[in-house]
DOVO-816516 format. One record per residue (C-alpha): x, y, z; residue in one letter; residue number from 1. Coordinates in steps of 0.2 Angstrom, whole numbers. Last residue first. Layout:
<pts>
@px: X, py: Y, pz: Z, res: A, n: NUM
...
</pts>
This chain:
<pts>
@px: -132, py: 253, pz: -154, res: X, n: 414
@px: -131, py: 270, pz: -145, res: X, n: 413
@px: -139, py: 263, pz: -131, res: X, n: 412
@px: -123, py: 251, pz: -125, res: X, n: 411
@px: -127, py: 236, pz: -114, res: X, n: 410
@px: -126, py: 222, pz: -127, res: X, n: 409
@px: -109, py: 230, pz: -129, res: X, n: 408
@px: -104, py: 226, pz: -113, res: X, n: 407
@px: -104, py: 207, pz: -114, res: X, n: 406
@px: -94, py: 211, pz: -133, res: X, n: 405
@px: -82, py: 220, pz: -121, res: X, n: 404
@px: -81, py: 206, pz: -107, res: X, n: 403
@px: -77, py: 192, pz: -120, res: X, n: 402
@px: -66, py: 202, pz: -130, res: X, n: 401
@px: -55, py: 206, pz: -113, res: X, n: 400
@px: -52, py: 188, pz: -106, res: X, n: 399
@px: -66, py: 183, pz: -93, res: X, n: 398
@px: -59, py: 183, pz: -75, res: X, n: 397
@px: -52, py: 169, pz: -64, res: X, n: 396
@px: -43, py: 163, pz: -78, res: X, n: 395
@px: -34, py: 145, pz: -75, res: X, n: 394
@px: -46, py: 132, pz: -82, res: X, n: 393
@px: -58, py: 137, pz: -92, res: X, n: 392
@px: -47, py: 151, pz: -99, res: X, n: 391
@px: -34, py: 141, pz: -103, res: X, n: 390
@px: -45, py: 129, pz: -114, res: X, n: 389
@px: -51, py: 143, pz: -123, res: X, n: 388
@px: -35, py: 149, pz: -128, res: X, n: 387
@px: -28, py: 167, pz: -122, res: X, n: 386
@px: -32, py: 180, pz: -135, res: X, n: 385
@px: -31, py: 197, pz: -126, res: X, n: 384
@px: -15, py: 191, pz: -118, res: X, n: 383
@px: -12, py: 205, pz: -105, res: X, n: 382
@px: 3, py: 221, pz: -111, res: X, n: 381
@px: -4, py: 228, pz: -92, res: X, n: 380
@px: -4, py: 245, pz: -102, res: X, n: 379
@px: -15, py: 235, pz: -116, res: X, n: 378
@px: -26, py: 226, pz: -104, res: X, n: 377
@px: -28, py: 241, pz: -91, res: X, n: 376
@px: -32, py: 253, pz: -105, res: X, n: 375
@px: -46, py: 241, pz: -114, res: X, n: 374
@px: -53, py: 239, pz: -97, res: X, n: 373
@px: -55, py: 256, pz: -95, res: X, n: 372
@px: -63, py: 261, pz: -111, res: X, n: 371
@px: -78, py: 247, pz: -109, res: X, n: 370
@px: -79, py: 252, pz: -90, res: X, n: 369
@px: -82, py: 270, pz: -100, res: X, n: 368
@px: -93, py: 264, pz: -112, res: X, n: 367
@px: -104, py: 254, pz: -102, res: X, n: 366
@px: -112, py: 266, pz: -92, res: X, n: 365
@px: -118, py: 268, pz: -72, res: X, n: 364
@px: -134, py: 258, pz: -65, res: X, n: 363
@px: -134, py: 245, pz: -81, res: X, n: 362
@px: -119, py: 245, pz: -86, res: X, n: 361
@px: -108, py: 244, pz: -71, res: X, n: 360
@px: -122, py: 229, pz: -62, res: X, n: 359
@px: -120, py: 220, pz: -80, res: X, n: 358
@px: -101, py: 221, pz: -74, res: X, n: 357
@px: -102, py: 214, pz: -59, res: X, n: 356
@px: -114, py: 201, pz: -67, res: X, n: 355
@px: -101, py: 196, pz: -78, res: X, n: 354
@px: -86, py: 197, pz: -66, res: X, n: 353
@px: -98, py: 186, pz: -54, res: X, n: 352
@px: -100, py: 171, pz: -71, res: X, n: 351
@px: -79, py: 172, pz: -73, res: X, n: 350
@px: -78, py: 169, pz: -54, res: X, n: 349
@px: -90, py: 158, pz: -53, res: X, n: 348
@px: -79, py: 147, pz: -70, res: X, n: 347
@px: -66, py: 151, pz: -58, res: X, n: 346
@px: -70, py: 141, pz: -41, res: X, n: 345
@px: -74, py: 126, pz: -53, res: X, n: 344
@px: -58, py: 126, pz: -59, res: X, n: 343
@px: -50, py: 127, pz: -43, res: X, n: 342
@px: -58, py: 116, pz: -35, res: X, n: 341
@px: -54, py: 104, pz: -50, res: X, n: 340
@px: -36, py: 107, pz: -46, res: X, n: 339
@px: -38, py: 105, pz: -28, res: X, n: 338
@px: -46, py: 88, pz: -30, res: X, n: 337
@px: -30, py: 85, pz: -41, res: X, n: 336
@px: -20, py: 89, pz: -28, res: X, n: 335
@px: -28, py: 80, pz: -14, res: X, n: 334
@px: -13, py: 65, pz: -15, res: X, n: 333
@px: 0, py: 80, pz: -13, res: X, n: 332
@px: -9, py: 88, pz: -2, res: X, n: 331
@px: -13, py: 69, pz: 10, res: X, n: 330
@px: 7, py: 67, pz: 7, res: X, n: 329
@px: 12, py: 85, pz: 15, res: X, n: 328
@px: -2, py: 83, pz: 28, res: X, n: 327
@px: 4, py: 67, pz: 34, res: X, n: 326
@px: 22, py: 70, pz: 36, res: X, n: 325
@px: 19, py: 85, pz: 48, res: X, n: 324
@px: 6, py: 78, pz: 57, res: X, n: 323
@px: 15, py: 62, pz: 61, res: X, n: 322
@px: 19, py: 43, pz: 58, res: X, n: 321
@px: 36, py: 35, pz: 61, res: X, n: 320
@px: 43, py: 24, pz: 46, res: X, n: 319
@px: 47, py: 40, pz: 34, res: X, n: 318
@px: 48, py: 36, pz: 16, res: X, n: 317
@px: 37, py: 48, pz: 10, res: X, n: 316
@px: 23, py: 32, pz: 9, res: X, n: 315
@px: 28, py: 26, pz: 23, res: X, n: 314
@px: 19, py: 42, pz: 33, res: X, n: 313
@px: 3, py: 40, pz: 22, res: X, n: 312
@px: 3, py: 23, pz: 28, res: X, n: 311
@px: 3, py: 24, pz: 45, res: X, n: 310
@px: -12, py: 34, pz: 44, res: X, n: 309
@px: -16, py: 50, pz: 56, res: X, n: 308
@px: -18, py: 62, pz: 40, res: X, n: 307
@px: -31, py: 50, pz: 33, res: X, n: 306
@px: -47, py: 55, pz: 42, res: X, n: 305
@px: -44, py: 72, pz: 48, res: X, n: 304
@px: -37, py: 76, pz: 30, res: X, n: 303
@px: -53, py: 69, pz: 23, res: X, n: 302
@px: -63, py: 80, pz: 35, res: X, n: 301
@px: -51, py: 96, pz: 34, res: X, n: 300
@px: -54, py: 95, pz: 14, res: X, n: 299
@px: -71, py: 95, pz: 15, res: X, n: 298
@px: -72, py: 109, pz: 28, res: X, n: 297
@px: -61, py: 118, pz: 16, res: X, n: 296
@px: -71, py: 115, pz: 2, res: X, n: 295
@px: -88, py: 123, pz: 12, res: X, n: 294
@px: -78, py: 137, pz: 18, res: X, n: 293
@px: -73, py: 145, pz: 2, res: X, n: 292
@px: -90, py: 140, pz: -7, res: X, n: 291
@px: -96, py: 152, pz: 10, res: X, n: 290
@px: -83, py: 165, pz: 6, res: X, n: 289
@px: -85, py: 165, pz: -12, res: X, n: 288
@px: -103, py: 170, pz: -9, res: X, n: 287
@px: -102, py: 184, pz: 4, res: X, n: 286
@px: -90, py: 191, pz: -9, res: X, n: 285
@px: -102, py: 189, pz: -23, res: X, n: 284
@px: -116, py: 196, pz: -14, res: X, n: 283
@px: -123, py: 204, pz: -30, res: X, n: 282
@px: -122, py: 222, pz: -21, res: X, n: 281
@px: -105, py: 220, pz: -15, res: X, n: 280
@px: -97, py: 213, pz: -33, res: X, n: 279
@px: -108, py: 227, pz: -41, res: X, n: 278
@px: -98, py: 239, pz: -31, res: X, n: 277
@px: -81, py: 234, pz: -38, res: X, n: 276
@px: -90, py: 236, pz: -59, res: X, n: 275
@px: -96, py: 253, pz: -51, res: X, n: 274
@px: -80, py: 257, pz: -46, res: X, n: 273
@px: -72, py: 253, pz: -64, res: X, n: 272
@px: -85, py: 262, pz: -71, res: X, n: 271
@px: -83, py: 279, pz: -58, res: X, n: 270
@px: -62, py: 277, pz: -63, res: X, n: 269
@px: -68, py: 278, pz: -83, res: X, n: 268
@px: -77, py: 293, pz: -80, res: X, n: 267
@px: -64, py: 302, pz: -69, res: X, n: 266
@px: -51, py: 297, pz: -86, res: X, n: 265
@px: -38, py: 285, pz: -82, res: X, n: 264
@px: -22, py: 284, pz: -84, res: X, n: 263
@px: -14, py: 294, pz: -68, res: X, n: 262
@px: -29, py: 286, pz: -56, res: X, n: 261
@px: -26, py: 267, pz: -59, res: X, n: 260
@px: -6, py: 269, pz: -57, res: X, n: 259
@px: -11, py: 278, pz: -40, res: X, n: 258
@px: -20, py: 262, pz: -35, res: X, n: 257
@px: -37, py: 262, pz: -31, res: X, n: 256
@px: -45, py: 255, pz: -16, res: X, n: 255
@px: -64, py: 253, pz: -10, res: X, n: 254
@px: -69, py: 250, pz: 8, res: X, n: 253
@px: -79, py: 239, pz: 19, res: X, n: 252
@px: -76, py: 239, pz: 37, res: X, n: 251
@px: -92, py: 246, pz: 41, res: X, n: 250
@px: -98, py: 228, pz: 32, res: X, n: 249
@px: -87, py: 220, pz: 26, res: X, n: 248
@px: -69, py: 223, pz: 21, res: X, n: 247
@px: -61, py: 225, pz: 2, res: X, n: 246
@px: -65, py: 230, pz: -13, res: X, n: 245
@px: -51, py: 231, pz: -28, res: X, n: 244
@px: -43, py: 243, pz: -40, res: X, n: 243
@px: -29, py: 238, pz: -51, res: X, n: 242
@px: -16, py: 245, pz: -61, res: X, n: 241
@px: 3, py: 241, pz: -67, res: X, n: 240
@px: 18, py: 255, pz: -66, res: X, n: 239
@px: 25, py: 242, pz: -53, res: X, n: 238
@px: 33, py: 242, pz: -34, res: X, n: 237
@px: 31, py: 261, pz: -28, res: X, n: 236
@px: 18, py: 264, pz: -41, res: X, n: 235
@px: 6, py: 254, pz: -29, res: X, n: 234
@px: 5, py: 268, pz: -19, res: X, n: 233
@px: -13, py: 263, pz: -13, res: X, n: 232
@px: -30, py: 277, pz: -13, res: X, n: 231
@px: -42, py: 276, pz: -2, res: X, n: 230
@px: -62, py: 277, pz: -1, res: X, n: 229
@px: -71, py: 273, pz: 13, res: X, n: 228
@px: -87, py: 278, pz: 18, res: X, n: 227
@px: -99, py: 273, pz: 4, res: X, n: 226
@px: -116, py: 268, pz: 8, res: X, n: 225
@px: -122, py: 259, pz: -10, res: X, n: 224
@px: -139, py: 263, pz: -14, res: X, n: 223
@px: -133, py: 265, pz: -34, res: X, n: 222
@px: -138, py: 283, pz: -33, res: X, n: 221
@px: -129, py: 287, pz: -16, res: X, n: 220
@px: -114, py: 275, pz: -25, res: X, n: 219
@px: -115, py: 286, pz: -39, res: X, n: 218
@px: -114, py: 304, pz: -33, res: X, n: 217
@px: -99, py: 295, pz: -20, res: X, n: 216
@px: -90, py: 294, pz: -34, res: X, n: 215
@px: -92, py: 308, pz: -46, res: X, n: 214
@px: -88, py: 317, pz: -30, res: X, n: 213
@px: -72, py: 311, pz: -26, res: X, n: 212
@px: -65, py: 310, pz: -44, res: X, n: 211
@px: -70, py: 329, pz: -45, res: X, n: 210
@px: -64, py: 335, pz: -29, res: X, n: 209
@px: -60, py: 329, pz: -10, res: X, n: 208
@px: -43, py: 318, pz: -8, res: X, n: 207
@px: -45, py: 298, pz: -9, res: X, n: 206
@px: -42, py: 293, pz: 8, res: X, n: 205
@px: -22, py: 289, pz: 11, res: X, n: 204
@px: -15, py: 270, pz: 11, res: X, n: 203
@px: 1, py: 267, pz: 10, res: X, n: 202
@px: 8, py: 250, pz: 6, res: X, n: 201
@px: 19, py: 235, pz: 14, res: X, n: 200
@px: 14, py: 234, pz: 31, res: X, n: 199
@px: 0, py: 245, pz: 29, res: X, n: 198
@px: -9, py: 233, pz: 19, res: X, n: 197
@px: -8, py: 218, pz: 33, res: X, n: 196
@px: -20, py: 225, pz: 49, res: X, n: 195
@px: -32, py: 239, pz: 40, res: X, n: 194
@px: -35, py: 231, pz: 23, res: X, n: 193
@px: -34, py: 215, pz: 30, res: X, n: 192
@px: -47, py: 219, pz: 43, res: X, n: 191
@px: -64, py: 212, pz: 37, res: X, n: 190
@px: -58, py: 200, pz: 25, res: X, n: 189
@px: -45, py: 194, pz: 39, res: X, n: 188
@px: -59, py: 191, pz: 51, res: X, n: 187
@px: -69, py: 181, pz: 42, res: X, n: 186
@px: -55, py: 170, pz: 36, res: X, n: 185
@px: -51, py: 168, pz: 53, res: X, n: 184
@px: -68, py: 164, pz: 58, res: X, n: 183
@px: -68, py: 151, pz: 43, res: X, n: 182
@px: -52, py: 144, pz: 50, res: X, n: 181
@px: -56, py: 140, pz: 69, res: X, n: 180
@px: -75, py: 132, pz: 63, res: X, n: 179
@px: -65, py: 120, pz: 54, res: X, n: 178
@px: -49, py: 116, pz: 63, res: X, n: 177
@px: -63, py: 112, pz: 77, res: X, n: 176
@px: -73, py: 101, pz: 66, res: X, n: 175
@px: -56, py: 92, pz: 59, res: X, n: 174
@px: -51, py: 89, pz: 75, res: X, n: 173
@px: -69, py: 81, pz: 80, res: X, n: 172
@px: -58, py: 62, pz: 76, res: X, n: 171
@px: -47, py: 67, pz: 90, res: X, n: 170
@px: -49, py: 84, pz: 99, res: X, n: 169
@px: -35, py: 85, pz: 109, res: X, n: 168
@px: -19, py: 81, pz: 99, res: X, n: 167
@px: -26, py: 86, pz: 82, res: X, n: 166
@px: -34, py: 106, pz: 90, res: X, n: 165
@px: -17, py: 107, pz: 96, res: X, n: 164
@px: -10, py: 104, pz: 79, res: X, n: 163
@px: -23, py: 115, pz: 70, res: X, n: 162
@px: -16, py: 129, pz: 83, res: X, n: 161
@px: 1, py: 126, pz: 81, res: X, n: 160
@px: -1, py: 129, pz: 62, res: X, n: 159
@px: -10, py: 143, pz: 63, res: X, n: 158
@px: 2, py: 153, pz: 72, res: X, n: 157
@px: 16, py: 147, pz: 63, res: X, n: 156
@px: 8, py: 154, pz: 47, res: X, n: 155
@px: 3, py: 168, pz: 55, res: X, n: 154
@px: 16, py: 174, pz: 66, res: X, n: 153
@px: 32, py: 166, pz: 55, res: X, n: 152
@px: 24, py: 168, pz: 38, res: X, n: 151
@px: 21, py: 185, pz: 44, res: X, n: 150
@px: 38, py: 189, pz: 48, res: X, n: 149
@px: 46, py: 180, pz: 32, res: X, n: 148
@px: 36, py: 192, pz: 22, res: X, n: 147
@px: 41, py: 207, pz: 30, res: X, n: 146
@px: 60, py: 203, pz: 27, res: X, n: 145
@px: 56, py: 200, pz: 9, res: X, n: 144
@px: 46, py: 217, pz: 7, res: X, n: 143
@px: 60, py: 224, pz: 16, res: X, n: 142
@px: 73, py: 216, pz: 3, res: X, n: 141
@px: 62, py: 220, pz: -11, res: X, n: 140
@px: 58, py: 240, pz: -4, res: X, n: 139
@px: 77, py: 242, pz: -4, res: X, n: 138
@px: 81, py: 234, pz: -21, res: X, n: 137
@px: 69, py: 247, pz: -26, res: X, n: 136
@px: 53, py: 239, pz: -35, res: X, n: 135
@px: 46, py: 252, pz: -51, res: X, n: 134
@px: 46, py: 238, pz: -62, res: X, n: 133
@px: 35, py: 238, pz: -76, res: X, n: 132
@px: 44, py: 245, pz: -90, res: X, n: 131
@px: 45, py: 231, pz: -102, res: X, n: 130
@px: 64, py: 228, pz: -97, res: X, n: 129
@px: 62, py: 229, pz: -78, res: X, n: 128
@px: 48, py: 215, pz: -78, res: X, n: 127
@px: 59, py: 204, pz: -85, res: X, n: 126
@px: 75, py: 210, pz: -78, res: X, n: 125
@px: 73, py: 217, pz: -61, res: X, n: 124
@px: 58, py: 207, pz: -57, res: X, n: 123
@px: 61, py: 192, pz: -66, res: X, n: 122
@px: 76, py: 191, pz: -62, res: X, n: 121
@px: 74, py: 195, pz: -44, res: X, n: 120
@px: 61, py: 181, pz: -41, res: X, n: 119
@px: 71, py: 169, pz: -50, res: X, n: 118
@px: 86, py: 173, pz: -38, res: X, n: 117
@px: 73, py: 172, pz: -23, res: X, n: 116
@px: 64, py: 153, pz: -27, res: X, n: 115
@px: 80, py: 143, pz: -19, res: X, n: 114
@px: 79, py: 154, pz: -3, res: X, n: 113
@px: 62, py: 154, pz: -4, res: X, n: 112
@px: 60, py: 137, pz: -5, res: X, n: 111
@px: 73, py: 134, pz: 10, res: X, n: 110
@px: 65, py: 146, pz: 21, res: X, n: 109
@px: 48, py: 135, pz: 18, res: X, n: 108
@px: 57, py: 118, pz: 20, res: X, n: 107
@px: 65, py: 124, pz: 36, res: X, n: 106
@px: 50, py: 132, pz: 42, res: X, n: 105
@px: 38, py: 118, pz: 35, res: X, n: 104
@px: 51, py: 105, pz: 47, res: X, n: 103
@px: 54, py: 116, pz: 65, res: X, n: 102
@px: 35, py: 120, pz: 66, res: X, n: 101
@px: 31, py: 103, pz: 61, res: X, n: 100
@px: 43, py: 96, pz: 75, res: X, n: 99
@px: 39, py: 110, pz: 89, res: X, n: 98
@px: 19, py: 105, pz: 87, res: X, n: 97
@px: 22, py: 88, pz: 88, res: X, n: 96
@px: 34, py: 89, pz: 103, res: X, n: 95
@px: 49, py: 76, pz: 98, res: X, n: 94
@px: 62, py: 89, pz: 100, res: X, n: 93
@px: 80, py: 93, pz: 92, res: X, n: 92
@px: 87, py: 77, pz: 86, res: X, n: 91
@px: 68, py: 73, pz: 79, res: X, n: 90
@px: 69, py: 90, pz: 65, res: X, n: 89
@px: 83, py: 80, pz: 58, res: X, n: 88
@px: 75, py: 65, pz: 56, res: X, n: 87
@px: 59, py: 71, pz: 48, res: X, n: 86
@px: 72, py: 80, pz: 36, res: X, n: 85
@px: 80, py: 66, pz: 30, res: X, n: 84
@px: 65, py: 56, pz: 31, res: X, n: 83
@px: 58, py: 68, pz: 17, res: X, n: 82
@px: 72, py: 70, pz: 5, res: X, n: 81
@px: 73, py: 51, pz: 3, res: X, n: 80
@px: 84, py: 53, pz: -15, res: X, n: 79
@px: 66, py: 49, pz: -24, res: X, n: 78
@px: 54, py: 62, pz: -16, res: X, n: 77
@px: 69, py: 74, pz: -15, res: X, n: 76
@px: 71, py: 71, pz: -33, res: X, n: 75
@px: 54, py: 73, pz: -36, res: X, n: 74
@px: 53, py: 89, pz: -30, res: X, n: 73
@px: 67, py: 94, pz: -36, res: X, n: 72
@px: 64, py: 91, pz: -55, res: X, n: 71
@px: 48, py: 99, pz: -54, res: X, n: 70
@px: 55, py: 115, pz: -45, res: X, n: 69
@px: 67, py: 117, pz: -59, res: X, n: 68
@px: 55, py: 112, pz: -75, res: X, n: 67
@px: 42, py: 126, pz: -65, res: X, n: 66
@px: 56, py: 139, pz: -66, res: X, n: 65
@px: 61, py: 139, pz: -83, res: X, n: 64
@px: 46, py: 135, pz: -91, res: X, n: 63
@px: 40, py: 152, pz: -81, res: X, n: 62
@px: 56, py: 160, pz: -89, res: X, n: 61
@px: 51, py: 154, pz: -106, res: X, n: 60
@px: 30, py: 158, pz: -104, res: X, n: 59
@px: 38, py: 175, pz: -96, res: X, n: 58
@px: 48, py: 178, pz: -111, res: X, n: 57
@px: 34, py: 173, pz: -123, res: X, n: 56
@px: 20, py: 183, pz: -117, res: X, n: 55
@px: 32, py: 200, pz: -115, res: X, n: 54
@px: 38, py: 197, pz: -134, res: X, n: 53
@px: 19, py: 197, pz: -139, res: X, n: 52
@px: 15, py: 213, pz: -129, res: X, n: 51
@px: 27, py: 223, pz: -136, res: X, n: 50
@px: 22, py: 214, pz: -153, res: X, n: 49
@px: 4, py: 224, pz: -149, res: X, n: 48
@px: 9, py: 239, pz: -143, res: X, n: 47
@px: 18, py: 241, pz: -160, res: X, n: 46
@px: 6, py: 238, pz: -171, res: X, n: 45
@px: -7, py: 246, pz: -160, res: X, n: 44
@px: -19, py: 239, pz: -146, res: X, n: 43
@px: -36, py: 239, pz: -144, res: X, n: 42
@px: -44, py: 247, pz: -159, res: X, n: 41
@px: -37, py: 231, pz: -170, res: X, n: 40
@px: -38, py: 218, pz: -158, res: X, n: 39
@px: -53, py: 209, pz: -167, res: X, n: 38
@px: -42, py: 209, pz: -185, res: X, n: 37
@px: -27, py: 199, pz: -176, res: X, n: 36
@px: -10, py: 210, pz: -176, res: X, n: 35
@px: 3, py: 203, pz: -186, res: X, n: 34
@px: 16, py: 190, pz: -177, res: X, n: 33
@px: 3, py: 181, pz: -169, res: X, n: 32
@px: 1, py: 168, pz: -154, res: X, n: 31
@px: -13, py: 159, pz: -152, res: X, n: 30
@px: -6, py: 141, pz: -152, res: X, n: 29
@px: 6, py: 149, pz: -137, res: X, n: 28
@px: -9, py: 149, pz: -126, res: X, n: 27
@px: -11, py: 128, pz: -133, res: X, n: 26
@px: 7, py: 127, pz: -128, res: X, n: 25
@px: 5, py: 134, pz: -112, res: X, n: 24
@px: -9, py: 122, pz: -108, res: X, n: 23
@px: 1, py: 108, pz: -112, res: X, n: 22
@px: 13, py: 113, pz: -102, res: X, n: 21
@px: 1, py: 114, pz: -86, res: X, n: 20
@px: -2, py: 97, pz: -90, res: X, n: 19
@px: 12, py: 91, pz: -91, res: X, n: 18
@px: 16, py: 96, pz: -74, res: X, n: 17
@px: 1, py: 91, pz: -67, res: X, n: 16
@px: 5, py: 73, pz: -73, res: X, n: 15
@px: 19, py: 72, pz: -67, res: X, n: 14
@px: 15, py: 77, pz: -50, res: X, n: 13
@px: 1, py: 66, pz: -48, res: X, n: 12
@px: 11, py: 50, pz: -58, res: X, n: 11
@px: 23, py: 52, pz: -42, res: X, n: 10
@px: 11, py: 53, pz: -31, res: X, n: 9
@px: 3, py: 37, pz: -36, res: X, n: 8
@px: 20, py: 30, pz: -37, res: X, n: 7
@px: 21, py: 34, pz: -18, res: X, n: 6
@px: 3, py: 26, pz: -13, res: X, n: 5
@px: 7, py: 11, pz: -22, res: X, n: 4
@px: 22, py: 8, pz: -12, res: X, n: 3
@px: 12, py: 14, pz: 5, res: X, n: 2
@px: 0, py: 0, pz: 0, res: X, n: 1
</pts>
C-alpha cells in the first residue's frame, strides 16, 4: 500500500506538470506576429508585438522555473528527502507541534531561498525591461523581510493551533480546525486592509474634488453607503493597475492604485467602481466565502481521516507517523481535488465578473468600464487572446473580448 501510494504521487505530480505545459502550448497556439483583425482598436502595431515578446519571455522563464521545481521535488521524493528532514527536526524535539514548526520552516526558508534569484530576475530583468518595475532593491529586501515575519506569526500561528486542535480533539479535530479557519478568514476580510496593507503600502483617503464626488454621486444613486475610499502607492513596486474591494460591512472599503488614477479618465475610474460595487451588491463576496468554507471543511474532514495513517507516513519514506508527514502526502494526493476546486471556483468567478459588470452597465455606463478595461489590458501588455482551454481552467476573470462584446449588449447608441 504505502508503495502504491508513492508511485501514485509520483504520476500526480507528473501529470500536473504536463499538463500545465500543455496548456502553455495551446496559449502559445494563439500567438501572432501581425495584429489579429478583433484587436485592431485595442492595441497598436507596436503595442501589440510589445505585448507578444512580454508573453513569450515570461511563458520561457515560467518554463524555466516550473521544469526546476519539478525536477526537485521529485528528486527529493526519490533521494529520501523527506525522512532526511523528519530525522533531523527529531534530534531537536519530539513535541508535535515544535517538530512541524521546525520542518515547514526549514522547507519554507529553504524554498524561498532557492525561489529568490528567480524572483529577482524576473523582477529586475523581465519585468524591468518592459517597464514595469518600479521595485527598489530596498523595498524588495523589506518586502522579503516582512514576508518572512508574517509567515512566522501567522503561518506558525495557525499551524500550532490546527496541531493542538489534532492532539486533543481526535476524530472532531477536523470540526474544530474548521469552525477555527472560517472565523479567521472572516476576520482577515474584514481587517486585512487595516491590519496587513499597511505593512507594505500606503493607504491615504481619496482627496476631495471631481473624482471624489463623481464617486460618492454614484454610489448614493446605486444605494451603496460609501465611507471609505483610499487610494494605494502601488507605483512604488510596478507601473501596473488595479482597483479592488475589500472589508465588510463598516469595514468595507474601496482601493485604487495611484497607477489606476494617472491613466484613467474620472469617467472611466466611476466604471471601474461601479463594476467593484456590483461585486458588493450581487453578494459575490459573501458568496465566495461560503463555497470557500464549504471545500475547506471538505478538505479538513478527509485530512482528519487519513492524516493520522501509518501509511501515508511510509509512503514519504518516513517509518514513524506524524502531522507534519501526513499533511504534505494527504496535499500531494488532494491535488487534483484541488485542481478541480479550482476550476470550478473560476468558471463563478468568470459568471460574478459578468454580473459585476452587468451591475456597471446598467446603474452607471458601459462605455467607459468598456474604455477602462481596454487601458488596463494593453498598459498591463495581457493576452487578449488566451486559448479557450486556458481560460476554463486557470482565468479567474473573462479575457477582454469576452467582457467588451458582454458590454456591448449594454450600450444605447447601438
Amino acid at each position: 500500500m504505502p508503495q502504491t501510494l508513492f508511485y501514485i504521487i509520483l504520476i500526480i505530480l507528473v501529470l500536473d506538470f504536463l499538463f500545465d505545459r500543455l496548456l502553455d502550448y495551446l496559449n502559445s497556439t494563439r500567438w501572432s506576429n501581425e495584429l489579429p483583425g478583433e484587436l485592431k482598436g485595442i492595441y497598436d502595431e507596436d503595442k501589440y508585438r510589445k505585448s507578444q515578446n512580454y508573453l513569450k519571455e515570461n511563458m520561457r522563464f515560467g518554463l524555466l522555473t516550473s521544469g526546476l521545481s519539478f525536477i526537485l521535488i521529485i528528486a527529493f521524493l526519490l533521494m529520501g528527502g523527506f525522512y532526511f528532514m523528519d530525522n533531523l527536526v527529531r534530534q531537536y524535539t519530539e513535541h508535535p507541534i515544535l517538530m512541524a514548526l521546525l520542518f515547514f520552516g526549514i522547507i519554507g526558508l529553504a524554498s524561498d531561498l532557492l525561489s529568490t534569484p528567480f524572483d529577482l530576475y524576473h523582477t529586475f530583468v523581465i519585468e524591468e525591461k518592459f517597464g514595469f518595475n518600479r521595485t527598489t532593491p530596498k523595498t524588495y529586501i523589506t518586502d522579503k523581510l516582512k514576508g518572512w515575519l508574517l509567515a512566522i506569526i501567522l503561518g506558525g500561528g495557525l499551524l500550532a493551533i490546527i496541531i493542538w486542535f489534532f492532539q486533543f480533539a481526535g476524530s472532531l479535530f477536523w470540526l474544530y480546525a474548521w469552525v477555527f479557519l472560517t472565523a479567521f478568514s472572516v476576520f482577515m476580510a474584514m481587517f486585512y486592509s487595516t491590519l496587513i496593507v499597511p505593512l507594505f503600502n500606503k493607504q491615504i483617503p481619496l482627496a476631495e474634488g471631481e473624482l471624489r464626488d463623481a464617486i460618492e454621486k454614484f454610489a448614493q444613486k446605486a444605494g451603496f453607503k460609501l465611507d471609505n475610499i483610499f487610494v494605494i502607492d502601488g507605483s512604488k513596486r510596478s507601473s501596473k493597475a488595479n482597483a479592488y474591494f475589500s472589508g465588510m460591512g463598516k469595514k468595507k472599503r474601496i482601493v485604487l492604485f495611484d497607477t489606476l488614477i494617472e491613466e484613467h479618465t474620472t469617467e472611466e475610474l466611476v466604471g471601474v467602481l461601479a463594476h467593484e460595487i456590483g461585486h458588493y451588491k450581487k453578494k459575490h463576496i459573501t458568496k465566495g466565502m461560503i463555497v470557500s468554507a464549504v471545500s475547506s471543511g471538505v478538505m479538513l474532514y478527509l485530512l482528519g481521516l487519513f492524516v493520522n495513517r501509518p501509511e501515508l507516513s511510509l509512503a514519504l519514506g518516513v517509518e514513524q507517523p506524524s502531522f507534519h508527514i501526513g499533511i504534505i502526502a494527504f496535499g500531494l494526493l488532494y491535488s487534483p481535488v484541488s485542481t478541480l476546486l479550482g476550476i470550478a471556483g473560476n468558471y463563478m468567478s468568470r459568471r460574478h465578473e459578468y454580473q459585476a459588470d452587468a451591475f456597471a452597465a446598467e446603474k452607471f455606463k458601459p462605455e467607459p468600464l468598456q474604455e477602462a478595461l481596454k487601458k488596463l489590458s494593453v498598459n498591463n501588455l495581457s493576452n487578449l487572446r488566451p486559448h479557450p482551454i486556458n481560460v476554463f481552467v486557470n482565468y479567474s476573470h473573462p479575457p477582454l473580448l469576452q467582457r467588451l462584446n458582454h458590454l456591448e449588449k449594454f450600450r444605447t447608441d447601438h
